[in-house]
C-alpha positions as a Markdown table, in Angstrom:
| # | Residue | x | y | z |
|---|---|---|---|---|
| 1 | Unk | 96.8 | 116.2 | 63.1 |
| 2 | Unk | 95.9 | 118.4 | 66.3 |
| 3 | Unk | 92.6 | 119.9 | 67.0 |
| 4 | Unk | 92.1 | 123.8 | 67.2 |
| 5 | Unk | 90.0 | 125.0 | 70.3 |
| 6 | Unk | 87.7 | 128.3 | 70.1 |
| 7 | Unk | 88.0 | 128.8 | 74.0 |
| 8 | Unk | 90.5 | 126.0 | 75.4 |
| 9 | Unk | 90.2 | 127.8 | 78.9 |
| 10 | Unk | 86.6 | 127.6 | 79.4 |
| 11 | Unk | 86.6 | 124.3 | 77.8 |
| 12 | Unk | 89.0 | 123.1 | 80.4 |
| 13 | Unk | 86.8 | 124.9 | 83.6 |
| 14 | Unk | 83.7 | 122.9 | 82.0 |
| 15 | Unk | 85.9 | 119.4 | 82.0 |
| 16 | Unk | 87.1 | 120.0 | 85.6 |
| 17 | Unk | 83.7 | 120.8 | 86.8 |
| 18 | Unk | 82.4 | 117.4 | 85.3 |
| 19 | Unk | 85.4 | 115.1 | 86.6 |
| 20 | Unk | 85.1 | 116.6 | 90.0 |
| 21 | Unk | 81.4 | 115.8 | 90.3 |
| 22 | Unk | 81.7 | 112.4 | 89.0 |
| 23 | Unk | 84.8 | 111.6 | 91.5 |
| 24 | Unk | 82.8 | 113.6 | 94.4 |
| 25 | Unk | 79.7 | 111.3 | 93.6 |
| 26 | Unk | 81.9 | 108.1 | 93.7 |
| 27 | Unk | 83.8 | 108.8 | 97.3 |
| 28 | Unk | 83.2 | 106.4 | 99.9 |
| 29 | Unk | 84.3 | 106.0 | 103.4 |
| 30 | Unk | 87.6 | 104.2 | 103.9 |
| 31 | Unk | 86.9 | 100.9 | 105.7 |
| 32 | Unk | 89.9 | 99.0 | 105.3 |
| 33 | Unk | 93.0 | 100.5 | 107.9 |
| 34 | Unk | 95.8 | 98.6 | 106.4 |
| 35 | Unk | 98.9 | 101.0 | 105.3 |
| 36 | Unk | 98.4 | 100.2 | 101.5 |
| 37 | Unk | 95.2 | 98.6 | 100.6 |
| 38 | Unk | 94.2 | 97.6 | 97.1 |
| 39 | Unk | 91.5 | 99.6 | 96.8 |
| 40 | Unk | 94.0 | 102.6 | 97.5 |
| 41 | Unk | 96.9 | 101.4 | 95.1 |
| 42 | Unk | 94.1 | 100.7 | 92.5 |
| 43 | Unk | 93.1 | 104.2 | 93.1 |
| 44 | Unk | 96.6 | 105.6 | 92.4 |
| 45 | Unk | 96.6 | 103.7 | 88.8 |
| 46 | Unk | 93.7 | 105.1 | 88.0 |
| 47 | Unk | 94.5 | 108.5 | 88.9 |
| 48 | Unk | 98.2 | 108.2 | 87.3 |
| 49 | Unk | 96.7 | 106.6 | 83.6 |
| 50 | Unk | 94.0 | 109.7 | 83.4 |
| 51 | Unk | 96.7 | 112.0 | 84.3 |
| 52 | Unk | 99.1 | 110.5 | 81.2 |
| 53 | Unk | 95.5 | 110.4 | 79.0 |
| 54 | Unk | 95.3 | 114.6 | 79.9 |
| 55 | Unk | 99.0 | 115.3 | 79.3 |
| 56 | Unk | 98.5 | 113.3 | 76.0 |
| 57 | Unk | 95.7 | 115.3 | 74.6 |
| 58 | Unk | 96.8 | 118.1 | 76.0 |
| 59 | Unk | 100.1 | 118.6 | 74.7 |
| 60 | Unk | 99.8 | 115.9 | 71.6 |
| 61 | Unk | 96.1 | 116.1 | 70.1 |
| 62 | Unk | 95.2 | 119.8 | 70.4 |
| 63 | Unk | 97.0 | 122.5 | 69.3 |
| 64 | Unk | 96.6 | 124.8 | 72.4 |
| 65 | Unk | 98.2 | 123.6 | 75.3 |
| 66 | Unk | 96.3 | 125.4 | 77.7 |
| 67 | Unk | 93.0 | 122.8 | 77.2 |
| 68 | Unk | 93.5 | 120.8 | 80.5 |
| 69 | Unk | 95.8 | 122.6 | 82.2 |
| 70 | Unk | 97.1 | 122.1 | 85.0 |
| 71 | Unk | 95.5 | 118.1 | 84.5 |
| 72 | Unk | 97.7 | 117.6 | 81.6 |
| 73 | Unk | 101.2 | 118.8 | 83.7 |
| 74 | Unk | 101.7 | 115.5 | 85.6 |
| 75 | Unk | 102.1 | 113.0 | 83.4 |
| 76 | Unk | 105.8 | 112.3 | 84.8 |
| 77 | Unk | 104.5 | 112.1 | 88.0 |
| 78 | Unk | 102.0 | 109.4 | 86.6 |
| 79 | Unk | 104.6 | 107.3 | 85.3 |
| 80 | Unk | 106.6 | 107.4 | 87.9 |
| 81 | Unk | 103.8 | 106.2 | 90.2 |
| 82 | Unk | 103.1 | 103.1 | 87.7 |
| 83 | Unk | 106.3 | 101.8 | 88.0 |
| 84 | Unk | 106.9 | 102.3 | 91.8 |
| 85 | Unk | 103.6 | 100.8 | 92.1 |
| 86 | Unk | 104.6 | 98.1 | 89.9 |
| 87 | Unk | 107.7 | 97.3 | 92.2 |
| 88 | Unk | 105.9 | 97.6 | 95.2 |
| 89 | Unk | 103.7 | 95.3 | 94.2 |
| 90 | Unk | 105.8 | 93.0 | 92.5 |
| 91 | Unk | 107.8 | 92.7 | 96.0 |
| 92 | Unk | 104.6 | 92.0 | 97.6 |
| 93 | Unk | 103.1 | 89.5 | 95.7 |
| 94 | Unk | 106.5 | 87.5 | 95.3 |
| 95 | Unk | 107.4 | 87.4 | 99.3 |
| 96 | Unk | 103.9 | 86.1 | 100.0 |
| 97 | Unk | 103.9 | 83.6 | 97.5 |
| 98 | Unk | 107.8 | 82.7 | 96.7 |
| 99 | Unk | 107.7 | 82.5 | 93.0 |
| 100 | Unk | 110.6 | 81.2 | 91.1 |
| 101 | Unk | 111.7 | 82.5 | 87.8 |
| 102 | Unk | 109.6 | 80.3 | 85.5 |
| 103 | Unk | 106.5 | 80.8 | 87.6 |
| 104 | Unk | 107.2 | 84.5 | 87.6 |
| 105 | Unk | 107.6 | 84.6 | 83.7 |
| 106 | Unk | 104.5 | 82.5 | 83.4 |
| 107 | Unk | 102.5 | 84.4 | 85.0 |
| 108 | Unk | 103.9 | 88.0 | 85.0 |
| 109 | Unk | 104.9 | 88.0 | 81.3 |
| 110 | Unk | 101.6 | 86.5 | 80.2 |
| 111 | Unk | 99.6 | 89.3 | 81.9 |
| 112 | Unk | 101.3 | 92.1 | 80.6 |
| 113 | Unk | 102.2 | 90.4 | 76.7 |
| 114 | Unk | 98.3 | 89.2 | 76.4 |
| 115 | Unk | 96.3 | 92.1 | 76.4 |
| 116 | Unk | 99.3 | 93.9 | 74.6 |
| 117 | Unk | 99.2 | 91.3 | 71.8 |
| 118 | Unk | 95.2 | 92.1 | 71.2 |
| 119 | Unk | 95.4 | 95.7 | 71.2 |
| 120 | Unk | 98.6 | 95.5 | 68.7 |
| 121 | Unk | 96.8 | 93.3 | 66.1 |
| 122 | Unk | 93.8 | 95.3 | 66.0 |
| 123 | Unk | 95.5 | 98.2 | 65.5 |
| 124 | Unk | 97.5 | 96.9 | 63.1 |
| 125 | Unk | 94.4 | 95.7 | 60.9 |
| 126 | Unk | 92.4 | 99.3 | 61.8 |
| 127 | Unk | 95.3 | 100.7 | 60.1 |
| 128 | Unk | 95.5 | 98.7 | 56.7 |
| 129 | Unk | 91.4 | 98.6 | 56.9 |
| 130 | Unk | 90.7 | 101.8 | 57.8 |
| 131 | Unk | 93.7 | 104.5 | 56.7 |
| 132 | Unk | 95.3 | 102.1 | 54.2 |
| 133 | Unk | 98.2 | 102.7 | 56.4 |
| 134 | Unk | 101.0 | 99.5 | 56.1 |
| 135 | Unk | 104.4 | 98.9 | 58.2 |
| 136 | Unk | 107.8 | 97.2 | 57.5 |
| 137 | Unk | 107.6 | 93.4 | 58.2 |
| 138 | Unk | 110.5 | 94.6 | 61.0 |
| 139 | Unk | 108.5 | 96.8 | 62.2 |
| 140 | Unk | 105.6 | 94.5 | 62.9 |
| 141 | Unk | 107.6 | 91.7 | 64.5 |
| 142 | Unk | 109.9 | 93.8 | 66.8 |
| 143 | Unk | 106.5 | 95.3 | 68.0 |
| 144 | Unk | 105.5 | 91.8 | 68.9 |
| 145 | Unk | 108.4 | 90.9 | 70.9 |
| 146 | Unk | 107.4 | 94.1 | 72.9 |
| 147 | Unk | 110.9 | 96.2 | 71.3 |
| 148 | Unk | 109.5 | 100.2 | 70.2 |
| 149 | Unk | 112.4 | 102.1 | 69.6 |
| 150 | Unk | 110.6 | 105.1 | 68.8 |
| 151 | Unk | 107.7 | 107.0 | 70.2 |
| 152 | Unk | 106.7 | 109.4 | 67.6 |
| 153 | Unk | 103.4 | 110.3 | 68.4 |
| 154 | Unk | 102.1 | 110.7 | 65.5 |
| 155 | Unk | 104.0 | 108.4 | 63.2 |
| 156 | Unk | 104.4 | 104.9 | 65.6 |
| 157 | Unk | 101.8 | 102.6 | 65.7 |
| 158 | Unk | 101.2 | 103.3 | 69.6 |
| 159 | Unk | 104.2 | 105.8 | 70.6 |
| 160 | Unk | 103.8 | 105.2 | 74.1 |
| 161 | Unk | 104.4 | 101.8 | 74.6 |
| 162 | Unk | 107.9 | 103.0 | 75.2 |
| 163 | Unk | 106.8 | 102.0 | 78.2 |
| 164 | Unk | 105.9 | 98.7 | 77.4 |
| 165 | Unk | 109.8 | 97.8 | 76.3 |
| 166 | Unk | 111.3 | 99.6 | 79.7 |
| 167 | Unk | 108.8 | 97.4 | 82.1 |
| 168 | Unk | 109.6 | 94.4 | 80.5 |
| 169 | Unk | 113.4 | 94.5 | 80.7 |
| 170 | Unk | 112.6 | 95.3 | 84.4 |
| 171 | Unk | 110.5 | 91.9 | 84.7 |
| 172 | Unk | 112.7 | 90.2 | 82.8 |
| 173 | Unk | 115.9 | 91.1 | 85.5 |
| 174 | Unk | 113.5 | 91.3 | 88.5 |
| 175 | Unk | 113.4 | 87.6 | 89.1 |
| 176 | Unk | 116.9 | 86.8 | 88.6 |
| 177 | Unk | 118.4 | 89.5 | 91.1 |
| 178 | Unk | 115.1 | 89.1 | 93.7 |
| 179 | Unk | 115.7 | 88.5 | 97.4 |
| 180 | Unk | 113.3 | 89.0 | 99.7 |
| 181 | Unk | 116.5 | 89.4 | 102.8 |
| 182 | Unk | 118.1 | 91.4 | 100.8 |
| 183 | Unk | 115.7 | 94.1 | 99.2 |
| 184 | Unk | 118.3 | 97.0 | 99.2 |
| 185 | Unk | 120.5 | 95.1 | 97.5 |
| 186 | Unk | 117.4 | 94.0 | 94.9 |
| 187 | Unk | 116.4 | 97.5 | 94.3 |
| 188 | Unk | 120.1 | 98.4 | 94.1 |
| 189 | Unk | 120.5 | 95.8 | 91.2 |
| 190 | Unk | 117.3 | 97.4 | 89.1 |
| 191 | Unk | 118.7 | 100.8 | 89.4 |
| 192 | Unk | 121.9 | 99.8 | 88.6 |
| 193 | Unk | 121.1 | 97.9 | 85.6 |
| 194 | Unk | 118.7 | 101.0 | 83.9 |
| 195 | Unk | 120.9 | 103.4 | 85.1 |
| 196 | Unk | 123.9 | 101.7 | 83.2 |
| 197 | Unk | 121.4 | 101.3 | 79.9 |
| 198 | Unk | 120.8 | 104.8 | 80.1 |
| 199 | Unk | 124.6 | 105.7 | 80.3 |
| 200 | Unk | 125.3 | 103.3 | 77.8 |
| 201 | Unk | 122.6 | 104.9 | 75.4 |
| 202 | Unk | 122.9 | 102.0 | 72.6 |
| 203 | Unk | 121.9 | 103.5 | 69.4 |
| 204 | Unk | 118.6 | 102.0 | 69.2 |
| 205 | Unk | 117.1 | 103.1 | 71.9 |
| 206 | Unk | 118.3 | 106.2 | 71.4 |
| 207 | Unk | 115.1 | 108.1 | 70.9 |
| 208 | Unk | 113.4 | 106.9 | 73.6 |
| 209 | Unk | 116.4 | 106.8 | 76.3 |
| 210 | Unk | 115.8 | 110.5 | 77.6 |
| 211 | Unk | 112.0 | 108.7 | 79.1 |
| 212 | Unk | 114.0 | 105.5 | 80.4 |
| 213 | Unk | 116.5 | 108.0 | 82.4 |
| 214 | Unk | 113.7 | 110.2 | 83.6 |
| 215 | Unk | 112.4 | 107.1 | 85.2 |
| 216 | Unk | 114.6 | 104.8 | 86.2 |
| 217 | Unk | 114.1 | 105.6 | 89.9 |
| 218 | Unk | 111.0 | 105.0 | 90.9 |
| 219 | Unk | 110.5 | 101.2 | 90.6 |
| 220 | Unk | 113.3 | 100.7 | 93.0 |
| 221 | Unk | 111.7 | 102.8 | 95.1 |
| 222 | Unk | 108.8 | 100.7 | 94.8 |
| 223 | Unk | 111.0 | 97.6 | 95.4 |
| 224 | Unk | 112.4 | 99.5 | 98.7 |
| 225 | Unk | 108.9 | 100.2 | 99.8 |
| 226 | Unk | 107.6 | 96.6 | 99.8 |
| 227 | Unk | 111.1 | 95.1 | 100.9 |
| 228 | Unk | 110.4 | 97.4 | 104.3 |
| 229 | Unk | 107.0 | 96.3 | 105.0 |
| 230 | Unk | 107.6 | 92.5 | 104.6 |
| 231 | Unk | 110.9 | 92.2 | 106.1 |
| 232 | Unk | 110.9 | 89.9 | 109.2 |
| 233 | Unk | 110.5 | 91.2 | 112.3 |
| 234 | Unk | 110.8 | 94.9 | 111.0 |
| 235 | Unk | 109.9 | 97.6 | 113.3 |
| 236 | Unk | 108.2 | 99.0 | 110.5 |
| 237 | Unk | 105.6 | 96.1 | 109.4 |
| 238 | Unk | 102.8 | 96.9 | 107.2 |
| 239 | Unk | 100.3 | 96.3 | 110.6 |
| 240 | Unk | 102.1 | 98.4 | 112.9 |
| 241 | Unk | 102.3 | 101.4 | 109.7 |
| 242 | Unk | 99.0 | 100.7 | 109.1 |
| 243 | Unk | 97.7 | 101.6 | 112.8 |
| 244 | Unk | 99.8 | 104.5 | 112.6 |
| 245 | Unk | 98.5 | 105.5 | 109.1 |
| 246 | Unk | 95.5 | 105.2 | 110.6 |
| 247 | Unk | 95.9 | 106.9 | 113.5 |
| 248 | Unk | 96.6 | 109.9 | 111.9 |
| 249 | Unk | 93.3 | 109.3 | 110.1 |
| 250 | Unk | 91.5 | 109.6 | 113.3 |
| 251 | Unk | 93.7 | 112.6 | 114.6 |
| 252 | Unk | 93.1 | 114.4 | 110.8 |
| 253 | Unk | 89.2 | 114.0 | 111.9 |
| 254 | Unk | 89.4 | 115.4 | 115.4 |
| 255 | Unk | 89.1 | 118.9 | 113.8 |
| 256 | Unk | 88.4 | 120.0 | 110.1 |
| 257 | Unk | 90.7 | 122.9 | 110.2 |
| 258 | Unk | 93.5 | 120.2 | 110.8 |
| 259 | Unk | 92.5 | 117.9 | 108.0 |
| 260 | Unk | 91.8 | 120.9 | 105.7 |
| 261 | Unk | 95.2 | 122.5 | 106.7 |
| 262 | Unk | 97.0 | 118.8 | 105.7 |
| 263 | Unk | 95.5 | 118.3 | 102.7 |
| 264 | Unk | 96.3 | 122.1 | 101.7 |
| 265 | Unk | 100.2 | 121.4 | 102.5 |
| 266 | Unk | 100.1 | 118.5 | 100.0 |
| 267 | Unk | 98.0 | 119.8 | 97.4 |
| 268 | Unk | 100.4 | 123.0 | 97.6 |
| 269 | Unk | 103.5 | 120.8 | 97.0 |
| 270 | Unk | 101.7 | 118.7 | 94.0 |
| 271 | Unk | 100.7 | 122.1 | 92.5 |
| 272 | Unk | 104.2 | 123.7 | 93.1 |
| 273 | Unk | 106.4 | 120.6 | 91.5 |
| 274 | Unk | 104.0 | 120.3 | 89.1 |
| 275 | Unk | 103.7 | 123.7 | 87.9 |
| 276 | Unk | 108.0 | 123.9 | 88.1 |
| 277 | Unk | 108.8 | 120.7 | 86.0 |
| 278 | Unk | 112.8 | 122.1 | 85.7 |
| 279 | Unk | 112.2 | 121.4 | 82.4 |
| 280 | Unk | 115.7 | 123.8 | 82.0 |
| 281 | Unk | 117.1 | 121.6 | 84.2 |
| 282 | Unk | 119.3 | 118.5 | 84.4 |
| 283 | Unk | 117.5 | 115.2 | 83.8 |
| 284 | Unk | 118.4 | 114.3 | 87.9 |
| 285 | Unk | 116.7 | 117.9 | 88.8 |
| 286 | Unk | 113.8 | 116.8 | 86.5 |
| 287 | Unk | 113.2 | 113.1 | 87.8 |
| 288 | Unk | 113.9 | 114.7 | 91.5 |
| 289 | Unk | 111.2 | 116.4 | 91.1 |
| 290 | Unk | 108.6 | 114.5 | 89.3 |
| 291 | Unk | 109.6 | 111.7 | 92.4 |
| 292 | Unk | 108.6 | 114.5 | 95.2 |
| 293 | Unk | 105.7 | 115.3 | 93.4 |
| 294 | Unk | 104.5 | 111.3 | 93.2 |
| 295 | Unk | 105.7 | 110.7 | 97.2 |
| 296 | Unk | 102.9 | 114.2 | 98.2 |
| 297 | Unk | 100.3 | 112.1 | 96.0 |
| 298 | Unk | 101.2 | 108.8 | 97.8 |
| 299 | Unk | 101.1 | 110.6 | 101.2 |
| 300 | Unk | 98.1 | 112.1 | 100.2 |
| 301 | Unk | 96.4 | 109.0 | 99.6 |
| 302 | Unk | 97.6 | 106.9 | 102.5 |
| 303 | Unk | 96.4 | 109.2 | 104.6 |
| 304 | Unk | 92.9 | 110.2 | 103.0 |
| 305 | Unk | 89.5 | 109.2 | 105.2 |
| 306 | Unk | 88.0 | 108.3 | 102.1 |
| 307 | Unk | 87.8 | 106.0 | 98.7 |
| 308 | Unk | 87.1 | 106.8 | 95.5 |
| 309 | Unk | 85.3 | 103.9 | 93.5 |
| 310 | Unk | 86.1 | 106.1 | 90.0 |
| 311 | Unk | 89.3 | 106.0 | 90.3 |
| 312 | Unk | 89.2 | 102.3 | 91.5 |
| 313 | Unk | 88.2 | 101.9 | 88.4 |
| 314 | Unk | 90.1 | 103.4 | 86.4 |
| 315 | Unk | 93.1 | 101.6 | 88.3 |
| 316 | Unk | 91.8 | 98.2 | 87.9 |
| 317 | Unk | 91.6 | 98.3 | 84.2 |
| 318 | Unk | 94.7 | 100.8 | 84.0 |
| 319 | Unk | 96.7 | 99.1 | 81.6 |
| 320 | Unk | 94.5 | 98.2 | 79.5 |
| 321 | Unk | 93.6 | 102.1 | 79.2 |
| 322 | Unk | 97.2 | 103.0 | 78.4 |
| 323 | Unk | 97.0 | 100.3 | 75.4 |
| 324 | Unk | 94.3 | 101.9 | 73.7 |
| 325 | Unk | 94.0 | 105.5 | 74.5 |
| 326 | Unk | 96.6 | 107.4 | 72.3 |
| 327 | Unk | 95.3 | 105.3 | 69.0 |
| 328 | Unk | 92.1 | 105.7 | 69.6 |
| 329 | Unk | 92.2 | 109.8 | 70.3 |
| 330 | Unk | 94.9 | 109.9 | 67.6 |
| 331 | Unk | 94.0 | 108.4 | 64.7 |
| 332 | Unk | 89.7 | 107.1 | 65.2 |
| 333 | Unk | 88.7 | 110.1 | 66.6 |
| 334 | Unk | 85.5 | 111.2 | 65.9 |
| 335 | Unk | 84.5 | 112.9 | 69.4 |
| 336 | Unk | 86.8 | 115.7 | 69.6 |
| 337 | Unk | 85.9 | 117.0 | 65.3 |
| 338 | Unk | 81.9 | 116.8 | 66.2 |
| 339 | Unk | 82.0 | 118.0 | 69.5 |
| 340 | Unk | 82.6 | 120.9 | 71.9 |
| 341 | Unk | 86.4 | 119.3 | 73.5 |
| 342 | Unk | 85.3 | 119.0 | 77.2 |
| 343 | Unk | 82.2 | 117.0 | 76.3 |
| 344 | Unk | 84.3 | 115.1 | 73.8 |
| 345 | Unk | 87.2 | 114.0 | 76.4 |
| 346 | Unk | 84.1 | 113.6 | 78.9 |
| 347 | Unk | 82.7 | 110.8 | 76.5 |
| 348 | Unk | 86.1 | 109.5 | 75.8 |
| 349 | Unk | 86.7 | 108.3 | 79.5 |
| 350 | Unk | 83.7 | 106.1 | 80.1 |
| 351 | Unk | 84.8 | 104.9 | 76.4 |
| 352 | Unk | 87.8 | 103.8 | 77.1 |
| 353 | Unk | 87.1 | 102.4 | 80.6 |
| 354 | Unk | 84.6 | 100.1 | 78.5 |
| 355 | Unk | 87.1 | 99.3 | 76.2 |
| 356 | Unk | 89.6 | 98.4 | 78.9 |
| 357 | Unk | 87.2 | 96.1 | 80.5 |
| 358 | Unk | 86.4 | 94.6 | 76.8 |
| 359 | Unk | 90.2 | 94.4 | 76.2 |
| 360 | Unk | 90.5 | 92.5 | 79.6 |
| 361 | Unk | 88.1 | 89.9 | 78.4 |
| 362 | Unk | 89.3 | 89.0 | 75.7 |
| 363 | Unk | 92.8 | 88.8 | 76.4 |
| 364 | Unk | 91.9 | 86.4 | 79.3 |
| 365 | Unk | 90.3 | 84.3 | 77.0 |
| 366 | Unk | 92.8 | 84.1 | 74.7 |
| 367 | Unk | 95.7 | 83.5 | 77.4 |
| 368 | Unk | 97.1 | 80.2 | 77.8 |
| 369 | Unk | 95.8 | 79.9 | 81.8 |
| 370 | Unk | 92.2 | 80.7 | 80.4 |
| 371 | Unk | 92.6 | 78.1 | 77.3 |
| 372 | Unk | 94.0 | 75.5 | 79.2 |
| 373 | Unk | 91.6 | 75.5 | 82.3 |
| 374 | Unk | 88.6 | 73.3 | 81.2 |
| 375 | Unk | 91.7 | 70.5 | 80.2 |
| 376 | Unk | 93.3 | 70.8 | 83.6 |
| 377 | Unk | 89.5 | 70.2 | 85.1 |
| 378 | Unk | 88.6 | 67.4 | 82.8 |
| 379 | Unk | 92.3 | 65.6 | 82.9 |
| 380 | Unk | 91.7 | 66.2 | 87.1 |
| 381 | Unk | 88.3 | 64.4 | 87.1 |
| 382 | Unk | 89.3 | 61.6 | 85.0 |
| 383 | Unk | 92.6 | 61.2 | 87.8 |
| 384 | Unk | 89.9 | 61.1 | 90.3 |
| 385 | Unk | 88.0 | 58.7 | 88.7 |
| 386 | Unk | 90.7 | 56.3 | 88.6 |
């Protein structure tokens, strides 16, 4: 059921005012130089979940789509910089520490299905308890395993956790085709394997194969990225990008006309891609697009002076966020019948970021690392006893 709007486009100018305060309350000065941080790729989660949360209320749960415009416009973009964040970091984590498969599923899977798990089961009860609303036994167990078919936004349980199938049959091929001397060839493998899928388009996932072929790109990308900066003796190491990254820095600050004139240029080309989605196009023209778009945010934020500690945020609990957000706005809302729909979505956000941090919690203390801890420790004492 959408929600009318008396004046979406003043509701939307009172929003942006608000958001742009809180983030310009919550910059800092950058203090660590390396090419890409955590506090940066952190930043770039957060900034890519709120800019799915806009483009779901905005074009889902209200019925004019001009409430958060131009916020709600980049929700592509925002996927796309999920998963090339995702294979960068994957690529970095797995170099450093040389993970094999099982230790990768361990630990990977278990981070990703725990939290996922949680959220499904209470929404699943909120739905019998609260709407009297039941699903096919099929239903519920392919939802489990992590399988959605569909993503029917206002019919699925959660419609997009699309996502959540299309990132774990990238984990699941990620560690069998992984080589840290032969990256290209990794990536290469990843695109390969969705690109197929999508060309194959097998009948159940054909609902939801136009978003797996819209995206299929970027984690590669990702995987390319990390493969550069931790290949041995690469001319283009992560240190020697960094002190050119932050070079530039220094150079953007000789002047402000120079920084202003940068940061113009990029904005410019996020506002132009973003604004002219092809969305008449081919699917290539489309996820060409949405790509550029994502590589003038990245630039953007490698080169930046500052940090944001909002958007760090936001990042750091992320997923969680994407788990709970469209049920919540969807089908419990409460903020957006009682009250003017800037001051509602403002509300919302803090909301959910508590959530998120609640959802962490509990999910870590139902995971198996979490549960069997205290055993390891007391089996370890009594060894050292002995």
């Amino acid at each position: 059921m959408t929600i009318s709007i008396v004046d979406p486009a003043g509701a939307t100018s009172i929003f942006i005012a608000l958001l742009l305060l809180a983030l310009l309350l919550s910059v800092r000065r950058r203090t660590n130089q390396e090419l890409f941080p955590l506090s940066v790729t952190q930043e770039l989660k957060g900034l890519a979940v709120l800019f799915i949360v806009f483009a779901h209320v905005g074009y889902g749960l209200v019925a004019d789509n001009r409430f958060l415009f131009p916020l709600s416009i980049f929700a592509g973009a925002g996927v796309d910089l999920f998963l090339f964040l995702s294979g960068y970091g994957l690529v970095m984590s797995v170099s450093r520490r040389g993970q094999g498969a099982g230790e990768f599923y361990r630990t990977r899977l278990s981070k990703l299905y725990a939290p996922f798990w949680v959220s499904l089961t209470a929404f699943f009860a909120l739905d019998y308890l609260l709407l009297d609303k039941a699903y096919a036994w099929s239903y519920v167990v392919s939802s489990y395993a992590g399988l959605f078919t569909s993503a029917v936004m206002f019919r699925d349980l959660n419609s997009p956790l699309w996502y959540f199938t299309f990132i774990i049959l990238i984990y699941l091929l990620f560690p069998l085709v992984f080589s840290k001397r032969r990256m290209w060839l990794s990536a290469l493998a990843i695109y390969a394997a969705c690109h197929a899928l999508v060309r194959l388009n097998p009948a159940f996932l054909e609902p939801v194969i136009y978003f797996y072929s819209l995206h299929d790109l970027a984690f590669p990308l990702g995987m390319v990225l990390g493969g550069i900066l931790t290949a041995p003796r690469n001319p283009f190491a992560a240190a020697r990008l960094g002190r050119w990254a932050a070079g530039l820095r220094r150079r953007a600050r000789l002047t402000q006309a120079l920084r202003g004139l940068f940061m113009l240029g990029l904005l410019s080309v996020i506002a132009y891609t973003g604004t002219h989605a092809g969305l008449d196009q081919s699917v290539f023209v489309r996820q060409l697009i949405s790509l550029t778009t994502m590589a003038a945010i990245l630039l953007l934020f490698l080169l930046k002076p500052t940090e944001n500690r909002l958007l760090h945020w936001f990042g750091l609990y992320s997923y969680e966020i994407y788990l709970l957000h469209w049920p919540l706005l969807s089908r419990y809302d409460v903020l957006f019948k009682m009250l003017p729909a800037w001051l509602a979505l403002a509300l919302y956000l803090p909301l959910l970021l508590g959530l998120g941090m609640l959802l962490r919690q509990m999910a870590g203390v139902l995971s198996q690392d979490r549960l069997l801890s205290p055993l390891a420790r007391v089996m370890k004492l009594q060894r050292s006893g002995r």
